[in-house]
NUTORSE-137775 format. One record per atom (N, C-alpha, C): residue number from 1; residue in one letter; x, y, z. Coordinates in steps of 0.1 Angstrom, whole numbers, plus 2048, in hexadecimal, padded with zeros to 3 digits. Example, Ala and Ser with C-alpha at 12.3 -4.5 7.8 and 13.67 -1.06 7.14 Angstrom:
% NUTORSE-137775
<i:1, aa:A, x:884, y:7C7, z:84E>
<i:1, aa:A, x:87B, y:7D3, z:84E>
<i:1, aa:A, x:884, y:7DF, z:84E>
<i:2, aa:S, x:880, y:7EA, z:847>
<i:2, aa:S, x:889, y:7F5, z:847>
<i:2, aa:S, x:881, y:800, z:84F>
//
This chain:
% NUTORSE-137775
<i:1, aa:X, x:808, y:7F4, z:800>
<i:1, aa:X, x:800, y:800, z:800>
<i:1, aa:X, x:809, y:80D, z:800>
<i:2, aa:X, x:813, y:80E, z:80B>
<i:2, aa:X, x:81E, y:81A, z:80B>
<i:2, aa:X, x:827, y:81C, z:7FE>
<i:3, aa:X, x:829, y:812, z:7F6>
<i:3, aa:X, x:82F, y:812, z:7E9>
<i:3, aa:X, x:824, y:818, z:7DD>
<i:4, aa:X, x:81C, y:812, z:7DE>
<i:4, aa:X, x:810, y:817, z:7D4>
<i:4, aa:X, x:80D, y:825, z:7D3>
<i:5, aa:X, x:80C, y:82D, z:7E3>
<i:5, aa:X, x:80B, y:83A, z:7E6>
<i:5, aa:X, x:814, y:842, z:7E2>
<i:6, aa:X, x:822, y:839, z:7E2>
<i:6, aa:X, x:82E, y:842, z:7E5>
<i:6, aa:X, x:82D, y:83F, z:7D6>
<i:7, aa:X, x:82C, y:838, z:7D0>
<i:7, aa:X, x:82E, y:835, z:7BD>
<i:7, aa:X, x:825, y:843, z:7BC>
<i:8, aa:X, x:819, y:83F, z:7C0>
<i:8, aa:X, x:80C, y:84B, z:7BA>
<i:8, aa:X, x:811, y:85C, z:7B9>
<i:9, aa:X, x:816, y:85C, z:7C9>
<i:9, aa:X, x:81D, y:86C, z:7CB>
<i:9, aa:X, x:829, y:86D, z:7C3>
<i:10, aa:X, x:832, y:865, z:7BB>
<i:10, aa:X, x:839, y:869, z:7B6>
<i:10, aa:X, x:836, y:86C, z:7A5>
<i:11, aa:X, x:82F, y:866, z:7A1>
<i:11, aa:X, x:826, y:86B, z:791>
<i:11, aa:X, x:822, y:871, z:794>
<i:12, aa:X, x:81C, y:879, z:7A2>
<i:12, aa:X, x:812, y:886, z:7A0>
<i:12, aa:X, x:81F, y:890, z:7A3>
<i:13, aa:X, x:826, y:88D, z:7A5>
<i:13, aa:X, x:837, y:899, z:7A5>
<i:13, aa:X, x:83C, y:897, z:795>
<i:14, aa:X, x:83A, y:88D, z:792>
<i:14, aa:X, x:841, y:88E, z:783>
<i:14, aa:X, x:838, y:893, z:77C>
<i:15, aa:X, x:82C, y:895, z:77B>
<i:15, aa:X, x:820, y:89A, z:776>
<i:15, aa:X, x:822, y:8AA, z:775>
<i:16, aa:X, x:823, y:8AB, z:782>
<i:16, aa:X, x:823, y:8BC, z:785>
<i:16, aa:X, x:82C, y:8C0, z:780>
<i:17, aa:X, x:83A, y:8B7, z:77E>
<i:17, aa:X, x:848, y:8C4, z:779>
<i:17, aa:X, x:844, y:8C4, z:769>
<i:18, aa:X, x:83D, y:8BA, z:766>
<i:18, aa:X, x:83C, y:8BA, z:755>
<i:18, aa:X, x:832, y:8C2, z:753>
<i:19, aa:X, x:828, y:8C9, z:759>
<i:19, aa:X, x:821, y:8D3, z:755>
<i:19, aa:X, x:828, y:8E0, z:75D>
<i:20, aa:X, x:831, y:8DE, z:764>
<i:20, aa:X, x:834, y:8EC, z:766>
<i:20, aa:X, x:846, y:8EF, z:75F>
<i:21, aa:X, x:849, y:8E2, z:758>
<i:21, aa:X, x:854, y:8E7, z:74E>
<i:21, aa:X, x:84A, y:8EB, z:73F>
<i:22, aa:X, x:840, y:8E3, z:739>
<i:22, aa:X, x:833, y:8E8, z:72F>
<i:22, aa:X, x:830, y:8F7, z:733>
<i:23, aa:X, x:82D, y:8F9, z:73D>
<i:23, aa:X, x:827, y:908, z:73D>
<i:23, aa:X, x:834, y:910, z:737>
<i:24, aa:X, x:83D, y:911, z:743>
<i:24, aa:X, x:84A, y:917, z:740>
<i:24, aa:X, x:851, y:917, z:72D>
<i:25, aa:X, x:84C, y:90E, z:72A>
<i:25, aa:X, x:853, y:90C, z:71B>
<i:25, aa:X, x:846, y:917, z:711>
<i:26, aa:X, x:83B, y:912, z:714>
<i:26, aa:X, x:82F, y:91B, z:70F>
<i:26, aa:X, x:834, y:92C, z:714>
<i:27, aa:X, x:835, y:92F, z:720>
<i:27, aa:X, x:836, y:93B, z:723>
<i:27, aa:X, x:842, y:941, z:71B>
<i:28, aa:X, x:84D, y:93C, z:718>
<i:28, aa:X, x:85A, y:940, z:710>
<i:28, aa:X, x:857, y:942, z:704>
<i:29, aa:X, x:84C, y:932, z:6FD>
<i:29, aa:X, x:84C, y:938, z:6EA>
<i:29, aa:X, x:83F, y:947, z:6F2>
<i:30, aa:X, x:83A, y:94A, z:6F7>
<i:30, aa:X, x:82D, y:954, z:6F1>
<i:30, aa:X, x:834, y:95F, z:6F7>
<i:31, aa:X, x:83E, y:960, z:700>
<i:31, aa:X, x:847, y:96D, z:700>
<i:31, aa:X, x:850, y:96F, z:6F2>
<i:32, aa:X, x:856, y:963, z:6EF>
<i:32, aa:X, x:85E, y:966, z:6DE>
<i:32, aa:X, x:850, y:968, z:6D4>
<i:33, aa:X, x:847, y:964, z:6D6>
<i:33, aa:X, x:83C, y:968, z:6C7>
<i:33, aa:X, x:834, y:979, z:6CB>
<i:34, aa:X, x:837, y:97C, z:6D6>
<i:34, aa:X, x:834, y:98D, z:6DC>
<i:34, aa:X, x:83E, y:992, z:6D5>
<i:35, aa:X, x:84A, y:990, z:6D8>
<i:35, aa:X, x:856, y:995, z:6D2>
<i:35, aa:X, x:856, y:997, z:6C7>
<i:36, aa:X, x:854, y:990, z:6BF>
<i:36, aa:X, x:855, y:98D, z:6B0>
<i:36, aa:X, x:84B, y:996, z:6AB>
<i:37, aa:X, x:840, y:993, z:6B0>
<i:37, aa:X, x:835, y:99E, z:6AF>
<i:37, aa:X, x:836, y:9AC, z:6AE>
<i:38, aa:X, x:839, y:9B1, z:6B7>
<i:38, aa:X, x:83E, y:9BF, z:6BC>
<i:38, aa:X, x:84B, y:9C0, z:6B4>
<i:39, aa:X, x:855, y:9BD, z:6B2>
<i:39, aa:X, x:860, y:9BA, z:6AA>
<i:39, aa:X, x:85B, y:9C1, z:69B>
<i:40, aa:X, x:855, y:9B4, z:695>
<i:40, aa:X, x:852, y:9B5, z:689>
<i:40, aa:X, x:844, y:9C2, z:686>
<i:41, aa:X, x:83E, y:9C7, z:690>
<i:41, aa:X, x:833, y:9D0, z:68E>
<i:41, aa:X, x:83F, y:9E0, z:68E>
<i:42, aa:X, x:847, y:9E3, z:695>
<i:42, aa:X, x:855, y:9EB, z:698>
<i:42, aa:X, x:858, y:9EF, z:68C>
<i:43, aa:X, x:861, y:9E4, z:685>
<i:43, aa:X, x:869, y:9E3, z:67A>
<i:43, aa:X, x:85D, y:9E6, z:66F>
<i:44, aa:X, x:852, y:9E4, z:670>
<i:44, aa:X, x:849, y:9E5, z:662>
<i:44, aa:X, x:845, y:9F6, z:663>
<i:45, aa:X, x:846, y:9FA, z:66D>
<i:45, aa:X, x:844, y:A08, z:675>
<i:45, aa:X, x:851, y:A11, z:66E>
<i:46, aa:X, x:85B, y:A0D, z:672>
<i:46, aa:X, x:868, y:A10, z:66E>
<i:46, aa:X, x:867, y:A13, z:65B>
<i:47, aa:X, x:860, y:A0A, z:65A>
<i:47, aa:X, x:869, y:A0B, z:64B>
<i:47, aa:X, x:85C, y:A12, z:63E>
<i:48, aa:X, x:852, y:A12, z:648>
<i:48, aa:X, x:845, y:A1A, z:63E>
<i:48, aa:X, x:84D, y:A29, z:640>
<i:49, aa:X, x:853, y:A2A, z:64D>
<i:49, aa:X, x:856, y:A37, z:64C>
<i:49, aa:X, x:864, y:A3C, z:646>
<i:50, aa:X, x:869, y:A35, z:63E>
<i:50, aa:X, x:874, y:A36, z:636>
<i:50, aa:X, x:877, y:A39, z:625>
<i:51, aa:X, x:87E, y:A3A, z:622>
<i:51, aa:X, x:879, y:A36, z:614>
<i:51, aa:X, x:884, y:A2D, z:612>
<i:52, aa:X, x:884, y:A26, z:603>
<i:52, aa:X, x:889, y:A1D, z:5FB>
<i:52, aa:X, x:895, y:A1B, z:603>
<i:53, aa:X, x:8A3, y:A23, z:5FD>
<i:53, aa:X, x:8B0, y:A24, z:602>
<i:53, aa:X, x:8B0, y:A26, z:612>
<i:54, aa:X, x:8AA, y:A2D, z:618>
<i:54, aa:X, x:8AD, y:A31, z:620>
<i:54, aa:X, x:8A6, y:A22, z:62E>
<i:55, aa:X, x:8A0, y:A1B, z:628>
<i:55, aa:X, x:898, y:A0D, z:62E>
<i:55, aa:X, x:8A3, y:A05, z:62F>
<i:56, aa:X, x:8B0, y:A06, z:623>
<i:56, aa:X, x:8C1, y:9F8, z:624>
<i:56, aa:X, x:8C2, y:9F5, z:62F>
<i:57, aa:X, x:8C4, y:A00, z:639>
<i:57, aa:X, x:8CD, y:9FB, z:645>
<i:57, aa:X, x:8C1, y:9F3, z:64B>
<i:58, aa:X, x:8B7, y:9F7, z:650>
<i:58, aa:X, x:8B0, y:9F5, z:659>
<i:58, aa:X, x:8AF, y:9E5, z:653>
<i:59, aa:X, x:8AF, y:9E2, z:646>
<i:59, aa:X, x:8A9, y:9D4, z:641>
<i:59, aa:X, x:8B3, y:9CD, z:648>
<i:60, aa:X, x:8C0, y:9D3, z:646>
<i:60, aa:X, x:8CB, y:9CA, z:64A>
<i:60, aa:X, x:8C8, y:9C5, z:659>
<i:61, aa:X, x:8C9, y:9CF, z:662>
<i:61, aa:X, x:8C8, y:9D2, z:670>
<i:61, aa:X, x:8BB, y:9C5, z:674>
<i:62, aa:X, x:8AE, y:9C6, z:669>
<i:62, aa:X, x:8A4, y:9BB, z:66F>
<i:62, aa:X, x:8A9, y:9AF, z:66B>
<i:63, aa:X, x:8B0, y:9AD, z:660>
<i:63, aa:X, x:8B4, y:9A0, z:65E>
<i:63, aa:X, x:8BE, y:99C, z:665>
<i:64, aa:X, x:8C7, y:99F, z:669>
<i:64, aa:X, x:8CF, y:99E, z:675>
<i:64, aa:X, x:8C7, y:99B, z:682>
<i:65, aa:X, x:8BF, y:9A1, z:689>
<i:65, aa:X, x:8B8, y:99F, z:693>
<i:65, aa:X, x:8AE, y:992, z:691>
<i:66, aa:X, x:8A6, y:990, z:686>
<i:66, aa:X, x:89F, y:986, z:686>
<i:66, aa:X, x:8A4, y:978, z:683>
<i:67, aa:X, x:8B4, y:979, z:67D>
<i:67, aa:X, x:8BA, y:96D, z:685>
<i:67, aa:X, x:8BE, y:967, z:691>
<i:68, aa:X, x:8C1, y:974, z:697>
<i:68, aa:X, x:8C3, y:973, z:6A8>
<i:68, aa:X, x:8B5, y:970, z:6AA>
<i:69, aa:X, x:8AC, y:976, z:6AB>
<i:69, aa:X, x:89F, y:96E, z:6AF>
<i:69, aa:X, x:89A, y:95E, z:6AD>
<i:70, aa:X, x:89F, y:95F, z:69D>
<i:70, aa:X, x:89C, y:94D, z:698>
<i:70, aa:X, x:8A2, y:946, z:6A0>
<i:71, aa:X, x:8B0, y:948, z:6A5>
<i:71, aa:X, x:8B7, y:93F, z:6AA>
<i:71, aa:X, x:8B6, y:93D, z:6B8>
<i:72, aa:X, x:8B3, y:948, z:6C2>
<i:72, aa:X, x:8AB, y:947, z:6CE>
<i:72, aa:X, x:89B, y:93E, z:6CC>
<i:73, aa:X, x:898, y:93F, z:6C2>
<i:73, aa:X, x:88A, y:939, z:6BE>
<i:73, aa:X, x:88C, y:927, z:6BE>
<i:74, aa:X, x:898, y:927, z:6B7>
<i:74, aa:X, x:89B, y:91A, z:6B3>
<i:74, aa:X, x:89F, y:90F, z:6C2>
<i:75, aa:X, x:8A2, y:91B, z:6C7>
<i:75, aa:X, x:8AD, y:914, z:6D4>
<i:75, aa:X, x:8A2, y:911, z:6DC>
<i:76, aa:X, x:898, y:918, z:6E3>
<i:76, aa:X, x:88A, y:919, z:6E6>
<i:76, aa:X, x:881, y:90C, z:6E4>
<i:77, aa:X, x:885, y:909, z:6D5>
<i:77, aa:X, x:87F, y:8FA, z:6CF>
<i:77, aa:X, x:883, y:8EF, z:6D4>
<i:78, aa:X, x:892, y:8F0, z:6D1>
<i:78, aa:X, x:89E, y:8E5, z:6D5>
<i:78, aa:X, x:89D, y:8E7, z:6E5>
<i:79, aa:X, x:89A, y:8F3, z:6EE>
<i:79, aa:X, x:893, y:8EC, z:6FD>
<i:79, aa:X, x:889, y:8E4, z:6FF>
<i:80, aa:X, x:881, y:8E6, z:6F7>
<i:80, aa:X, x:871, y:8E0, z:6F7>
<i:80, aa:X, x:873, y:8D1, z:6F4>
<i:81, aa:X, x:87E, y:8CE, z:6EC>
<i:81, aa:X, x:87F, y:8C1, z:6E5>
<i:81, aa:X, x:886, y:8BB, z:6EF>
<i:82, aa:X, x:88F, y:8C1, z:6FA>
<i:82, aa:X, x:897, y:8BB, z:705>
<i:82, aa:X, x:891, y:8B7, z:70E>
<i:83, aa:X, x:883, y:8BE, z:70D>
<i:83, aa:X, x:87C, y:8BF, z:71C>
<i:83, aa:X, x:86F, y:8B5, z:717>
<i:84, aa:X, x:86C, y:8B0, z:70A>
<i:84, aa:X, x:864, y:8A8, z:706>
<i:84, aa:X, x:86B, y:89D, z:706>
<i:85, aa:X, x:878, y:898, z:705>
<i:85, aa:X, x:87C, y:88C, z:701>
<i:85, aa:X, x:885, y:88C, z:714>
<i:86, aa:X, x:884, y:892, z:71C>
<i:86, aa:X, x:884, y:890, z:727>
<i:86, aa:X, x:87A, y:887, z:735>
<i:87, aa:X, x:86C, y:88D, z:72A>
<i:87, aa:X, x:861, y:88C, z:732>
<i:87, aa:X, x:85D, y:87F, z:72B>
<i:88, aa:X, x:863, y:878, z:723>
<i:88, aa:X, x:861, y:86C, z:718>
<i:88, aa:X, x:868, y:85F, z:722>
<i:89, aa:X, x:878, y:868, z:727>
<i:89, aa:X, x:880, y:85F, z:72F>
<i:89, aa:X, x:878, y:861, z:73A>
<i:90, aa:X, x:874, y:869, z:741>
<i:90, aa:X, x:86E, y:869, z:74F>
<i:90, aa:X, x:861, y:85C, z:74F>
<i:91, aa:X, x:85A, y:85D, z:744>
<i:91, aa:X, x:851, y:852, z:73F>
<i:91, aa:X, x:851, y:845, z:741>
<i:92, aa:X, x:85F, y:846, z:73A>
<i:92, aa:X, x:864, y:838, z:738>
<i:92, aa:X, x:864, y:82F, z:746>
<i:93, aa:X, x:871, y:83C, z:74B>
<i:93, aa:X, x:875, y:834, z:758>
<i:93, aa:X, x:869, y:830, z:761>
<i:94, aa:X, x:85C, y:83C, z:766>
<i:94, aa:X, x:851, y:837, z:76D>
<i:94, aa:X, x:84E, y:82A, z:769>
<i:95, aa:X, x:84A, y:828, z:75A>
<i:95, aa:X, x:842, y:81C, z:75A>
<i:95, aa:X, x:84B, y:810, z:75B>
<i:96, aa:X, x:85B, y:812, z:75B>
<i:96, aa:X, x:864, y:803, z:760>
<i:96, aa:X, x:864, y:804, z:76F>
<i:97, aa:X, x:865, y:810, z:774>
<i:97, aa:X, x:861, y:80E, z:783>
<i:97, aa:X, x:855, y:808, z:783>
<i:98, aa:X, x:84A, y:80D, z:77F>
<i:98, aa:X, x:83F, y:805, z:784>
<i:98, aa:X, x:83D, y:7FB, z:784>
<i:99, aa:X, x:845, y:7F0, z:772>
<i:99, aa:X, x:840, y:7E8, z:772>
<i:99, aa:X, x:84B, y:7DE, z:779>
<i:100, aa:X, x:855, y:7E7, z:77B>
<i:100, aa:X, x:860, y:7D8, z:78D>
<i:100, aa:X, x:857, y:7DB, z:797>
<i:101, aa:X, x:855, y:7E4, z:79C>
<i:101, aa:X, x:84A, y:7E6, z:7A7>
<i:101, aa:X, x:83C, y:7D8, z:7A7>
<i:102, aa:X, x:838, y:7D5, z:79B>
<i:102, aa:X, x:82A, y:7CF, z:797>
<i:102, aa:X, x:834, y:7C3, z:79A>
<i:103, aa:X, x:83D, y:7BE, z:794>
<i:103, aa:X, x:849, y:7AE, z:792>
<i:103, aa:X, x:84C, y:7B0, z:7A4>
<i:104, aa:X, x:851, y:7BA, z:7AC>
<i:104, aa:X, x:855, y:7B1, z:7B5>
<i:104, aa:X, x:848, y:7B3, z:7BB>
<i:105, aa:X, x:83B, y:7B6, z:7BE>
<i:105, aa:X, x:833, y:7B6, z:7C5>
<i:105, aa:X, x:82D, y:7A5, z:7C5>
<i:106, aa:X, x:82C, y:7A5, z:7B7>
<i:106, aa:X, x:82A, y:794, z:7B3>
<i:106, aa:X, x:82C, y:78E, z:7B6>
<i:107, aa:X, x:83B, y:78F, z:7B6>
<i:107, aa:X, x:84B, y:788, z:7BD>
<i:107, aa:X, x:848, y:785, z:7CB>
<i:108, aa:X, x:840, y:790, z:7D3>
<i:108, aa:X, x:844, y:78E, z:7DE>
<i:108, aa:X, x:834, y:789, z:7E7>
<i:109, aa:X, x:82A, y:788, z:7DD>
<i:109, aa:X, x:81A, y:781, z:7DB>
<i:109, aa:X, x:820, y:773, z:7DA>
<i:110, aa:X, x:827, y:76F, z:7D1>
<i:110, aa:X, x:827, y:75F, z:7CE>
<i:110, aa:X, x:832, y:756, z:7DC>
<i:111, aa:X, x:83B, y:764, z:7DF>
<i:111, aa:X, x:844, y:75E, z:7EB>
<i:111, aa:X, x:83F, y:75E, z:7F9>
<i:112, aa:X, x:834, y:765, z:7FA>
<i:112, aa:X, x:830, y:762, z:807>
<i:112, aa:X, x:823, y:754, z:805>
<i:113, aa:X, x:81E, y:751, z:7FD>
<i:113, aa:X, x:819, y:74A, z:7FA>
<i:113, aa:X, x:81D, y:739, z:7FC>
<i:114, aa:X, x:827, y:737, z:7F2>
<i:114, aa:X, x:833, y:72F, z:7F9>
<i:114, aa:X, x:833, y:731, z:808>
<i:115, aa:X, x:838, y:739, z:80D>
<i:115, aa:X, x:83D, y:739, z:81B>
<i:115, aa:X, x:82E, y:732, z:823>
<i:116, aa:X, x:825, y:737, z:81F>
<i:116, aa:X, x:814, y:736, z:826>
<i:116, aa:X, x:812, y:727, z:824>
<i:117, aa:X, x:819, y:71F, z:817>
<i:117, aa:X, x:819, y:711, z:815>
<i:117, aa:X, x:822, y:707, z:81A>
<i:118, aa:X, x:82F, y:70D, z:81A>
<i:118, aa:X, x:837, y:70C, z:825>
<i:118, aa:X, x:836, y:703, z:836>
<i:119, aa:X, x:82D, y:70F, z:839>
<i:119, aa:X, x:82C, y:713, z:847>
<i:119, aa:X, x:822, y:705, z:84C>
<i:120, aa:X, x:814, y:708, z:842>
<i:120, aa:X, x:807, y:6FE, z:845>
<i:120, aa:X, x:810, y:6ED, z:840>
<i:121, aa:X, x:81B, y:6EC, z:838>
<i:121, aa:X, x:81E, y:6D9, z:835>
<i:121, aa:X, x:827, y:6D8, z:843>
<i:122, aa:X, x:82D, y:6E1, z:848>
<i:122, aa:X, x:837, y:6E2, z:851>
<i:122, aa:X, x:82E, y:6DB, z:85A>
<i:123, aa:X, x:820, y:6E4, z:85F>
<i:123, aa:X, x:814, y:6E3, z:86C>
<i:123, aa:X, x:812, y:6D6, z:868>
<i:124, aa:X, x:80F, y:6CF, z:85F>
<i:124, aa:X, x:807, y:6C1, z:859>
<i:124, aa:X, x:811, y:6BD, z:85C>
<i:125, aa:X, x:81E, y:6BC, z:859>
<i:125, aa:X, x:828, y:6B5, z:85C>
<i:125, aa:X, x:82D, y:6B1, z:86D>
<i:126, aa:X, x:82D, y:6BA, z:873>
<i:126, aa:X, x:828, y:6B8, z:882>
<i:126, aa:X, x:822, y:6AE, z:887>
<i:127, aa:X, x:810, y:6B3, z:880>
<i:127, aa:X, x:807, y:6AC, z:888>
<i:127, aa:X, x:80A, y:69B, z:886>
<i:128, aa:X, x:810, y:69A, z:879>
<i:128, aa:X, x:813, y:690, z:878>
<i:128, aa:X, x:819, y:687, z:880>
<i:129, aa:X, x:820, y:68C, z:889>
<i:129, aa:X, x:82A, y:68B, z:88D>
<i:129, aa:X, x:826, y:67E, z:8A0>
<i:130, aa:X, x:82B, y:675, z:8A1>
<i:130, aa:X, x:824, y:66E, z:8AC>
<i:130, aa:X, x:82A, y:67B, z:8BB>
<i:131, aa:X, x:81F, y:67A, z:8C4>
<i:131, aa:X, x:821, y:67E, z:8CF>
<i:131, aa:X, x:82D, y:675, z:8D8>
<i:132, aa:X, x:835, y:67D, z:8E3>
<i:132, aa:X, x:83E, y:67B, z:8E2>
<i:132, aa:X, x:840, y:67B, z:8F7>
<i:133, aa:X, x:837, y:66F, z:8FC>
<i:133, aa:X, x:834, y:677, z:904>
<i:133, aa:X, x:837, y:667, z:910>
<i:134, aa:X, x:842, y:669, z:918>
<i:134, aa:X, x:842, y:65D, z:921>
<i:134, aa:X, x:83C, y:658, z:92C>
//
């Protein structure tokens, strides 16, 4: 019973860090897609109010910056994929814990059983046994 409890409270802890690393990963992309947002509303701001030539640098300046952004963007991803193929191994491992948990529980169902068979051929063995009495 205290293994089952203590199994149970430990998936409801592995439970909670996987939705509170999920939130945390959600809260990161929708601050980079605000960014991007405002970024790209700026720069479109920027360059209505320019003309032709005078728009070069600035193009340069966004294209430069929106590779630094892609690549914080990308890295962002490549956390999500560490923190998904983490929670894959966290997975794993629970259900081989659980399922040695289920093997020695069995294990230890079928050995007291024995022992209970044991005990009662032992008693019969006794009674069997002539009284011993001068």
């Amino acid at each position: 019973m205290y293994q089952t409890n203590h199994h149970s409270q430990i998936r409801r802890e592995i439970t909670q860090e996987k939705m509170k690393l999920w939130i945390s990963l959600e809260e990161h992309q929708d601050a980079l897609e605000l960014i991007m947002s405002k970024y790209r509303k700026q720069m479109l701001q920027l360059l209505q109010g320019r003309k032709g030539e005078d728009a070069e640098p600035v193009l340069k300046v966004h294209q430069a910056n929106s590779l630094e952004i892609e690549s914080q963007i990308d890295r962002i991803c490549e956390m999500g994929e560490v923190m998904r193929k983490a929670i894959q191994v966290d997975d794993d491992q629970f259900f081989k814990v659980q399922e040695k948990l289920a093997q020695l529980e069995l294990e230890n169902k079928e050995l007291r059983e024995l022992l209970s068979i044991s005990k009662e051929s032992f008693e019969v063995g006794r009674e069997d046994l002539p009284d011993c009495e001068a």
